[in-house]
PDB file of N, CA, C and O in Angstrom, chain B, residues numbered from 101:
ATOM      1  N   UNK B 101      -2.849 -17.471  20.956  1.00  0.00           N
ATOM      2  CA  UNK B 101      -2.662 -17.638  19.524  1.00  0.00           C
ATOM      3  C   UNK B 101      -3.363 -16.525  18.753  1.00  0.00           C
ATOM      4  O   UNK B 101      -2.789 -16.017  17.790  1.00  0.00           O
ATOM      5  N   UNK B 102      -4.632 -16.103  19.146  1.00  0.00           N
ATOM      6  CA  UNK B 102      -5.225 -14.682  18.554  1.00  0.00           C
ATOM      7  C   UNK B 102      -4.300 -13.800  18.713  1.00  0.00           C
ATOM      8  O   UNK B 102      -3.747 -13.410  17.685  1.00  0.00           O
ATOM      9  N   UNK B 103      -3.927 -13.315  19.829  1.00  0.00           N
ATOM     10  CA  UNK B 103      -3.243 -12.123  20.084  1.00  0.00           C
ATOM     11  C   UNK B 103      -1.913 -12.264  19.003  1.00  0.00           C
ATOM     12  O   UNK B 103      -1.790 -11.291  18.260  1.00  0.00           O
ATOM     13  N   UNK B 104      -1.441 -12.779  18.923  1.00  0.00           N
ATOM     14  CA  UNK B 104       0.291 -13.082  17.879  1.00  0.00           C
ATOM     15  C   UNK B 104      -0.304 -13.175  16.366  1.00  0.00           C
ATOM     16  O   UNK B 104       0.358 -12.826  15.388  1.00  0.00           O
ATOM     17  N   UNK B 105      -1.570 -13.662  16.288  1.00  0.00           N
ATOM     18  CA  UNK B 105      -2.203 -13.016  14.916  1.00  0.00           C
ATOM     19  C   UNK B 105      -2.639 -12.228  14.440  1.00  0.00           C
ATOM     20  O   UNK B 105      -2.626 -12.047  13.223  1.00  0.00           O
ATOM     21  N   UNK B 106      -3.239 -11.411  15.403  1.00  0.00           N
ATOM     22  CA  UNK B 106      -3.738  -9.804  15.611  1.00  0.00           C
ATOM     23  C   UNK B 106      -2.298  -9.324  15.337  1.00  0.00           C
ATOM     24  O   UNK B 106      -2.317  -8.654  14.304  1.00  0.00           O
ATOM     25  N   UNK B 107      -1.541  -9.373  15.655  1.00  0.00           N
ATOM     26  CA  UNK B 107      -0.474  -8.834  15.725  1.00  0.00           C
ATOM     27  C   UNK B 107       0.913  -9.136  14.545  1.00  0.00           C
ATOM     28  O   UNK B 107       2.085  -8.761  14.534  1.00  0.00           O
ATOM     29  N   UNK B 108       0.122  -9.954  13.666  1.00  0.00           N
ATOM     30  CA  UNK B 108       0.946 -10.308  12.228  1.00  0.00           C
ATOM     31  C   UNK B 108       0.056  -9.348  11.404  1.00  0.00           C
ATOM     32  O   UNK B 108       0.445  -8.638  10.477  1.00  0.00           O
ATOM     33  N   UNK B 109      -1.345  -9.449  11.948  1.00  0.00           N
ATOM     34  CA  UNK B 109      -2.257  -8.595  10.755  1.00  0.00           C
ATOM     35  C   UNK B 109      -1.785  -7.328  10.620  1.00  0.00           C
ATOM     36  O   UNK B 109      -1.713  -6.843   9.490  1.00  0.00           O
ATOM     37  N   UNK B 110      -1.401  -6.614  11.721  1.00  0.00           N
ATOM     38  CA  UNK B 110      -1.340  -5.241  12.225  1.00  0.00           C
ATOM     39  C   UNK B 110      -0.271  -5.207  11.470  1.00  0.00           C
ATOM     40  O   UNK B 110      -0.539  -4.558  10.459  1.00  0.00           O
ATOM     41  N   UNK B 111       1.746  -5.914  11.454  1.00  0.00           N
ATOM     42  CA  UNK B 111       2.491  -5.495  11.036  1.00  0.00           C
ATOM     43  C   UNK B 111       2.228  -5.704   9.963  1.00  0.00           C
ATOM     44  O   UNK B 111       2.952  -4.933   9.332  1.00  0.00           O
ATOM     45  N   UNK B 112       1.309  -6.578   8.879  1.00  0.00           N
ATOM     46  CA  UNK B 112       1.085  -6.386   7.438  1.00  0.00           C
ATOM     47  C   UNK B 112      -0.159  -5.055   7.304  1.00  0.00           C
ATOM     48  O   UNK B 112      -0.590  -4.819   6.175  1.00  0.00           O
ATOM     49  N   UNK B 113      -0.527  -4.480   8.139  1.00  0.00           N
ATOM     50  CA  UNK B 113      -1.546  -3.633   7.506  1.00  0.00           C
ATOM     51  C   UNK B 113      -0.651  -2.189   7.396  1.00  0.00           C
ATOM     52  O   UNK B 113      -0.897  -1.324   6.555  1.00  0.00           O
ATOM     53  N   UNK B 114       0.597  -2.084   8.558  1.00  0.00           N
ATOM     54  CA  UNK B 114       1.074  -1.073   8.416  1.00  0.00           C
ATOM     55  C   UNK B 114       2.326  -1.267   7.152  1.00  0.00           C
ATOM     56  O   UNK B 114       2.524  -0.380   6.321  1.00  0.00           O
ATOM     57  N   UNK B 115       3.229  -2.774   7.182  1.00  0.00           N
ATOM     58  CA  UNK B 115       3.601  -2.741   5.826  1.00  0.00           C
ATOM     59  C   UNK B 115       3.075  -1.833   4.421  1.00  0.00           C
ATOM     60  O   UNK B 115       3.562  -0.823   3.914  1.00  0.00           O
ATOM     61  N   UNK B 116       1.861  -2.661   4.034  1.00  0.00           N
ATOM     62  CA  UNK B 116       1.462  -2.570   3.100  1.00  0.00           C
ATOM     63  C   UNK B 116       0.912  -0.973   2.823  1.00  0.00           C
ATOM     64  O   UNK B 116       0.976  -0.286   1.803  1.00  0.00           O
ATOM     65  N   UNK B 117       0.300  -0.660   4.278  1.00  0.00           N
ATOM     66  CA  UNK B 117       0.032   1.001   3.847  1.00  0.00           C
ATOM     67  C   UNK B 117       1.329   1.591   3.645  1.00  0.00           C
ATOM     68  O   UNK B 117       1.484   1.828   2.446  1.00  0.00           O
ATOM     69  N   UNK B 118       1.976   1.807   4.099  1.00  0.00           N
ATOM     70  CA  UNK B 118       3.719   2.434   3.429  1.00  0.00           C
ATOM     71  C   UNK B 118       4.227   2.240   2.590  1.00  0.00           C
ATOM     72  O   UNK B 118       5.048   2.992   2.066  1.00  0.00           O
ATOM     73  N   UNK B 119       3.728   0.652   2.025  1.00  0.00           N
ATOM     74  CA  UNK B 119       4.268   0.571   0.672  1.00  0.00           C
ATOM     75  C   UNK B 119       3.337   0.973  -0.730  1.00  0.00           C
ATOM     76  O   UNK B 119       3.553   0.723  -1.915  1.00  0.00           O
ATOM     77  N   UNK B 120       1.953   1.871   0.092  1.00  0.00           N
ATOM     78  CA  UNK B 120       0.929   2.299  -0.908  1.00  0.00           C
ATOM     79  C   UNK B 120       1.484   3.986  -1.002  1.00  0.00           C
ATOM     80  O   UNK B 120       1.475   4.757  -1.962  1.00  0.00           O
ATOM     81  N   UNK B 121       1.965   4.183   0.437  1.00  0.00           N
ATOM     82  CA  UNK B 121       2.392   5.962   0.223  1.00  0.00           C
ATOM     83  C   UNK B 121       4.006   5.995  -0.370  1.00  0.00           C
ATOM     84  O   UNK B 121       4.682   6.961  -0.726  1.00  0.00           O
ATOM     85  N   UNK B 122       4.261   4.864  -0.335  1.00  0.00           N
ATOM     86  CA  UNK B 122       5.771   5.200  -1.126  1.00  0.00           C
ATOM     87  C   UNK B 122       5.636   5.232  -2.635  1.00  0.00           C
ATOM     88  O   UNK B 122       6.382   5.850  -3.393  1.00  0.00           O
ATOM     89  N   UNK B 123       4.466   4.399  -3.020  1.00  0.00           N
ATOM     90  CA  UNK B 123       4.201   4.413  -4.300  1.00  0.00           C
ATOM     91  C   UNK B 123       3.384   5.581  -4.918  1.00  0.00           C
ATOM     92  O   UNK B 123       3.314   5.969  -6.084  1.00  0.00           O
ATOM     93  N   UNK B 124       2.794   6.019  -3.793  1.00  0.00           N
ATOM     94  CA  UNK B 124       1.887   7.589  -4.343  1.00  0.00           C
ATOM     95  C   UNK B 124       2.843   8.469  -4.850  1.00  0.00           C
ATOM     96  O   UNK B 124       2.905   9.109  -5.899  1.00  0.00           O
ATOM     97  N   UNK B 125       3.844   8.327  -3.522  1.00  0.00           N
ATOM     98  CA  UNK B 125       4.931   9.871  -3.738  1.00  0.00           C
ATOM     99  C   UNK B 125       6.029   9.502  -5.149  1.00  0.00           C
ATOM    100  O   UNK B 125       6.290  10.405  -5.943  1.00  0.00           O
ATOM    101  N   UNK B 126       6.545   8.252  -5.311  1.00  0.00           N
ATOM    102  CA  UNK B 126       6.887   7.693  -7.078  1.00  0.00           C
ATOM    103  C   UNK B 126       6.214   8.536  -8.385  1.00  0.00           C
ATOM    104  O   UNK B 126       6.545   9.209  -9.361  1.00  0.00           O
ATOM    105  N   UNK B 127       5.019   8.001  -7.680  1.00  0.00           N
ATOM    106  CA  UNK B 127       3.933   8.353  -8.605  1.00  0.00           C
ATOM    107  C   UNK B 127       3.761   9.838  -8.677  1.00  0.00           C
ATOM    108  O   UNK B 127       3.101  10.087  -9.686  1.00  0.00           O
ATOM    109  N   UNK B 128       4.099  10.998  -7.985  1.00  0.00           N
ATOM    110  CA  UNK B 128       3.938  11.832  -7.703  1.00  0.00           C
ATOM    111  C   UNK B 128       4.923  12.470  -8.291  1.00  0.00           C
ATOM    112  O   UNK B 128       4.848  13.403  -9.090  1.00  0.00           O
ATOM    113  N   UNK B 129       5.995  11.854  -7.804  1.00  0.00           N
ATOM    114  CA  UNK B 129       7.490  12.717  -8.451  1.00  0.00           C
ATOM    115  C   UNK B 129       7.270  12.116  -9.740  1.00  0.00           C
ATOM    116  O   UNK B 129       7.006  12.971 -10.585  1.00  0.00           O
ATOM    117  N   UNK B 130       7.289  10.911 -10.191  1.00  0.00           N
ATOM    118  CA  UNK B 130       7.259  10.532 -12.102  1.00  0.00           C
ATOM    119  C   UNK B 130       5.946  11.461 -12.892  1.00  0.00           C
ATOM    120  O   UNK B 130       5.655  11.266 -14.072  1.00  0.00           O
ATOM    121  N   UNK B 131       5.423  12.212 -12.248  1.00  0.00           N
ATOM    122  CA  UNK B 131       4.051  12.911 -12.637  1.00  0.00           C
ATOM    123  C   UNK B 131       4.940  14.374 -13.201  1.00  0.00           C
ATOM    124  O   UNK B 131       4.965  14.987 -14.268  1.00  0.00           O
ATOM    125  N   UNK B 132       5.832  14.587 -11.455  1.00  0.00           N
ATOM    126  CA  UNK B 132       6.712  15.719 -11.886  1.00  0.00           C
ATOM    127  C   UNK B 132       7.370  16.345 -12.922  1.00  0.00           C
ATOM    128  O   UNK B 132       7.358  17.473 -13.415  1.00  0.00           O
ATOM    129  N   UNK B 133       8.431  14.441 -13.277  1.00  0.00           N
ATOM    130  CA  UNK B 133       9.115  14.918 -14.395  1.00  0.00           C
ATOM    131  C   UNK B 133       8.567  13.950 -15.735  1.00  0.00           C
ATOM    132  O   UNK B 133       9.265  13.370 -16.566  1.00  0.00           O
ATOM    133  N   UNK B 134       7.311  13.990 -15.646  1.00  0.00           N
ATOM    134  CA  UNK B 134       6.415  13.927 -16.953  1.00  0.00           C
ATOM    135  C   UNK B 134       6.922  12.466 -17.662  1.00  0.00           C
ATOM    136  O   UNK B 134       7.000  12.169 -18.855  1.00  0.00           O
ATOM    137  N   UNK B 135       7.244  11.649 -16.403  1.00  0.00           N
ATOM    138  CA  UNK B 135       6.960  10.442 -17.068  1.00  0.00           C
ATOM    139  C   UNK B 135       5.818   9.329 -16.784  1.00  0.00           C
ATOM    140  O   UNK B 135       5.651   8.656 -15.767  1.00  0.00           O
ATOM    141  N   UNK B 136       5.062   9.341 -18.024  1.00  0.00           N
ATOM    142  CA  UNK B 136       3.641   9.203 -17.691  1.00  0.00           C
ATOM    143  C   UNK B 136       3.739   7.465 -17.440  1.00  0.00           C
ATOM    144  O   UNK B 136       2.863   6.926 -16.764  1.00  0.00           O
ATOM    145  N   UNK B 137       4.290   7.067 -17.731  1.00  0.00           N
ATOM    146  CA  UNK B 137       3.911   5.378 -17.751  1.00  0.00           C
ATOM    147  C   UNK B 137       4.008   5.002 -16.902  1.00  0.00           C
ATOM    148  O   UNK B 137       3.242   4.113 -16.530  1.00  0.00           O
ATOM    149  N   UNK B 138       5.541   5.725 -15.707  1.00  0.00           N
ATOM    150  CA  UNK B 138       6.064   5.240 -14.858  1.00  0.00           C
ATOM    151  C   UNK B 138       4.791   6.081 -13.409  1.00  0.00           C
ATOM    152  O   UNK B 138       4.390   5.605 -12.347  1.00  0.00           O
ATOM    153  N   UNK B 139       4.540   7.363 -14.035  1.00  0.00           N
ATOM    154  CA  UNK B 139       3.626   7.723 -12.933  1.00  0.00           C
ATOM    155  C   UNK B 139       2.362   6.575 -12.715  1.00  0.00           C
ATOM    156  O   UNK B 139       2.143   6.037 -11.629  1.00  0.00           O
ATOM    157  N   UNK B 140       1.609   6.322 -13.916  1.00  0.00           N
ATOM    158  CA  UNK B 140       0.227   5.082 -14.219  1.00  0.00           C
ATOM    159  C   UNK B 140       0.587   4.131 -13.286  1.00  0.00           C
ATOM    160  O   UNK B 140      -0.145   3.815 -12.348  1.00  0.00           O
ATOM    161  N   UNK B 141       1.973   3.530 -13.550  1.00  0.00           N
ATOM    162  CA  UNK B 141       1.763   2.224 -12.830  1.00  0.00           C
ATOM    163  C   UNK B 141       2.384   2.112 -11.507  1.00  0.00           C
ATOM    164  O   UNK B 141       2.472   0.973 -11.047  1.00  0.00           O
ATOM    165  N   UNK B 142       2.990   3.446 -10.566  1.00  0.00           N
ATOM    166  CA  UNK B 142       2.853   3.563  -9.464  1.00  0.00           C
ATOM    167  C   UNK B 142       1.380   3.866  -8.963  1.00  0.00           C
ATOM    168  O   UNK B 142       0.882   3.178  -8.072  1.00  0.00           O
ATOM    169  N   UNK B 143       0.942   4.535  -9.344  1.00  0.00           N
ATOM    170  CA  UNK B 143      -0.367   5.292  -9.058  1.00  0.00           C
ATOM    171  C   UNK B 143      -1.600   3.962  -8.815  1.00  0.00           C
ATOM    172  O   UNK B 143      -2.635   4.015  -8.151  1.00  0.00           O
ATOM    173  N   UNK B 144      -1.015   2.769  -9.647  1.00  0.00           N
ATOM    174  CA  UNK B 144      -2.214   1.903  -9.713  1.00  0.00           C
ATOM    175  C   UNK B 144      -1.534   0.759  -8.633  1.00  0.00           C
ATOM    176  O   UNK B 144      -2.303   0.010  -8.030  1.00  0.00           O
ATOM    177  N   UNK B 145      -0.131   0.665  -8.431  1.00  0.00           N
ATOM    178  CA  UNK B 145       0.212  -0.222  -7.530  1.00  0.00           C
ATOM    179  C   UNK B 145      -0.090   0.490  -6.298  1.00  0.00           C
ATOM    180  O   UNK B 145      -0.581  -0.308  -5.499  1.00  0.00           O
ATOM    181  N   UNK B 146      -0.006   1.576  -5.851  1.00  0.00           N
ATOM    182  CA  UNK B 146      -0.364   2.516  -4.846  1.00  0.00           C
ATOM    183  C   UNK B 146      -1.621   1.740  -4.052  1.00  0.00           C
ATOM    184  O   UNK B 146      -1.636   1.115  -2.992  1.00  0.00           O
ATOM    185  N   UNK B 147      -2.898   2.121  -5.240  1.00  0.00           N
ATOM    186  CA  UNK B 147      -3.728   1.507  -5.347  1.00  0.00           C
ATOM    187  C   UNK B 147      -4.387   0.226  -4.657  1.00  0.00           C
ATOM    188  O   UNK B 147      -5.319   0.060  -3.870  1.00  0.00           O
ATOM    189  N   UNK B 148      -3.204  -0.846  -5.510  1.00  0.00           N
ATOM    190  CA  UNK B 148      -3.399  -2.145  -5.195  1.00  0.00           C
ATOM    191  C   UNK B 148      -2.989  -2.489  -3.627  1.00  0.00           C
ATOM    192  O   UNK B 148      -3.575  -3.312  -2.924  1.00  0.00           O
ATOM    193  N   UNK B 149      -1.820  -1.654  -3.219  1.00  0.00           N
ATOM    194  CA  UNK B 149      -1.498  -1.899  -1.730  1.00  0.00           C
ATOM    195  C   UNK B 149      -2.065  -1.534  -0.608  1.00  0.00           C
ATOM    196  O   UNK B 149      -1.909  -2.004   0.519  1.00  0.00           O
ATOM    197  N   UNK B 150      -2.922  -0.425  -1.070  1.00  0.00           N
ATOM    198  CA  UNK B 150      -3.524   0.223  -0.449  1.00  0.00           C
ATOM    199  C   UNK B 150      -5.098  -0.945  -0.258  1.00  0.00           C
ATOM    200  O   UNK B 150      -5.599  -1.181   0.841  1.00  0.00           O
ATOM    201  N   UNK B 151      -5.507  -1.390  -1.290  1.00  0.00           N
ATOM    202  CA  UNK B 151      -6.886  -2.524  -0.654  1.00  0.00           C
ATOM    203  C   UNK B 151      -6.150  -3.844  -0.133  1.00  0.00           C
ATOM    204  O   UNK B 151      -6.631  -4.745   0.554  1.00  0.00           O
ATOM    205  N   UNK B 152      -5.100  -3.743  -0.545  1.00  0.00           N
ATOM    206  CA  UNK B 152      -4.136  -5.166   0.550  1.00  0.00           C
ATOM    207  C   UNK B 152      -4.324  -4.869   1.978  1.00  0.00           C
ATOM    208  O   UNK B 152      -4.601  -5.781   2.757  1.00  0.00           O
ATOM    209  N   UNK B 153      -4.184  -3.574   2.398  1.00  0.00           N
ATOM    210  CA  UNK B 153      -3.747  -3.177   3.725  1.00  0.00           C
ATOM    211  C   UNK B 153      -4.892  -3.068   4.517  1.00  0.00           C
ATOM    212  O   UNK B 153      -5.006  -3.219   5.734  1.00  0.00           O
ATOM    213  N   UNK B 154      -6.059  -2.673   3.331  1.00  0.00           N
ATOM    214  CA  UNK B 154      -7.437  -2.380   4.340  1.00  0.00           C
ATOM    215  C   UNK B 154      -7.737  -3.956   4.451  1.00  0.00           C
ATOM    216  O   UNK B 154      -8.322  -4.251   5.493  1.00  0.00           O
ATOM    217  N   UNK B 155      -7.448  -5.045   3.574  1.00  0.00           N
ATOM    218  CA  UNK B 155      -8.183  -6.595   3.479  1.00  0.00           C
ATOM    219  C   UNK B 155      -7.431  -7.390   4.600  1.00  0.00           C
ATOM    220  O   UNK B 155      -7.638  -8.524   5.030  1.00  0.00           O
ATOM    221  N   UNK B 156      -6.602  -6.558   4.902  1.00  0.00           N
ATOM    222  CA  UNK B 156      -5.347  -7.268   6.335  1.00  0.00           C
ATOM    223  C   UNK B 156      -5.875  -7.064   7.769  1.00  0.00           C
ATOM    224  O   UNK B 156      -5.756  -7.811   8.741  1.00  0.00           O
ATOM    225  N   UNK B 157      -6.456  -5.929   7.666  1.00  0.00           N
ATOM    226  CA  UNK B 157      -6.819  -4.875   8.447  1.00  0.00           C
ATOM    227  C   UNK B 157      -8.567  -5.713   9.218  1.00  0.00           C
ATOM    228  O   UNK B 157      -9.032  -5.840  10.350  1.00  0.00           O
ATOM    229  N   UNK B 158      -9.077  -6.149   7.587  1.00  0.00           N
ATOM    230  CA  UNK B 158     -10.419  -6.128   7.975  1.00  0.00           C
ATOM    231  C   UNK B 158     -11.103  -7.977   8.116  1.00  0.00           C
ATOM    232  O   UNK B 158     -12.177  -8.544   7.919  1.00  0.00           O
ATOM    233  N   UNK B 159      -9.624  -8.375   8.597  1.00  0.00           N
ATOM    234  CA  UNK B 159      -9.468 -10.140   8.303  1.00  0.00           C
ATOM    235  C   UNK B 159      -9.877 -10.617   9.135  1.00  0.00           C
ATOM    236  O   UNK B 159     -10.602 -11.561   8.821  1.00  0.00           O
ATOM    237  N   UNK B 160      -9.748 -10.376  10.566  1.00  0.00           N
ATOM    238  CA  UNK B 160     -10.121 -11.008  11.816  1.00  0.00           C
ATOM    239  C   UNK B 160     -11.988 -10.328  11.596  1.00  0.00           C
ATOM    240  O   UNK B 160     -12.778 -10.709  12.459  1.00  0.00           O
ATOM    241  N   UNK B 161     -12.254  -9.874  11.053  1.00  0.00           N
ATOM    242  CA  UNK B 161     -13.790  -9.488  11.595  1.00  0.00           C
ATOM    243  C   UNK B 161     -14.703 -11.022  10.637  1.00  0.00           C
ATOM    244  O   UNK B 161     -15.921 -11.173  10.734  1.00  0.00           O
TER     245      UNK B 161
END
């Protein structure tokens, strides 16, 4: 039963980190073409997925 939970944590830690670098590079290109609101609130969901992924990551300890 550990091991198959170790192993839900893992596919949410790598989820969630991909869904923090998909939001960087959003954030990155809306930076590009100078739209600032839309860059802010990728940049901060980025953010938010990104301490999801480390709190997934750092659950079993």
């Amino acid at each position: 039963m550990k091991k198959k939970q170790n192993n839900k944590s893992k596919v949410s830690f790598i989820c969630f980190l991909i869904a923090s670098v998909c939001s960087y590079i959003n954030g990155i290109i809306g930076m590009i073409n100078k739209d600032g609101s839309n860059c802010i609130l990728n940049f901060c969901l980025g953010s938010s997925f990104l301490c999801l992924s480390t709190t997934y990551l750092n659950k079993d300890k």
